[in-house]
N, C-alpha and C positions, 0 to 999 in steps of 0.2 A: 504494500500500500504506500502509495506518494504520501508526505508529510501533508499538502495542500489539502492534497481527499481525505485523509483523518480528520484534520483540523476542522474541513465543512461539515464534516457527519457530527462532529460532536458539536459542533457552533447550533443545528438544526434539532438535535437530540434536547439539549440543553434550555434553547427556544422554545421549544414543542412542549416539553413536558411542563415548562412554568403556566403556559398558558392553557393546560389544562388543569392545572393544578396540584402539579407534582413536582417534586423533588428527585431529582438523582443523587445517590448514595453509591459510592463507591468509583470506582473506575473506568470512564468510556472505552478503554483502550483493555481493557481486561472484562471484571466483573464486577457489576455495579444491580442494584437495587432499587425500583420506585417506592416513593414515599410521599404519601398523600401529606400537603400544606394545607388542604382546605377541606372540609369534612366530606366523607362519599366521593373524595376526585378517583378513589379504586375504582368504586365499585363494577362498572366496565368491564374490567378487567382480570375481577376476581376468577372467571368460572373458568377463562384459557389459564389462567396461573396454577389453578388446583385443578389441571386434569397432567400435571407435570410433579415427577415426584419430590416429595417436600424438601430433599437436599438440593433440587435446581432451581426451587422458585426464589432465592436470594440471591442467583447467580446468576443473574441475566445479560447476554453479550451483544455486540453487532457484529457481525461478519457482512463485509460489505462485499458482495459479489463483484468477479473482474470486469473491469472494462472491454467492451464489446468492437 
């Protein structure tokens, strides 16, 4: 991964998730964590999290697929 395309994934990750109402915990570039700021900003999100089992739902990554 170029420096450039990390830096935008995580600039749009970082973006994304305030305005929904979340926080990132942990690491874009590793493993990192949503964490609701604002009450119910999971809720969404809970039933794809808990159909993954409980040691990977705090683990959450981006794998950005190659350029084409």
């Amino acid at each position: 991964m170029l420096f450039g395309q990390g830096m935008q994934s995580n600039k749009f990750l970082s973006s994304a998730s305030y305005l929904i109402g979340m926080e990132i915990d942990g690491d874009l570039g590793g493993f990192f964590n949503l964490k609701s700021v604002q009450k119910n900003a999971a809720d969404p999100l809970l039933a794809t999290l808990e159909s993954y089992p409980p040691y990977q739902r705090n683990q959450l990554s981006v794998l950005r697929p190659p350029d084409r």
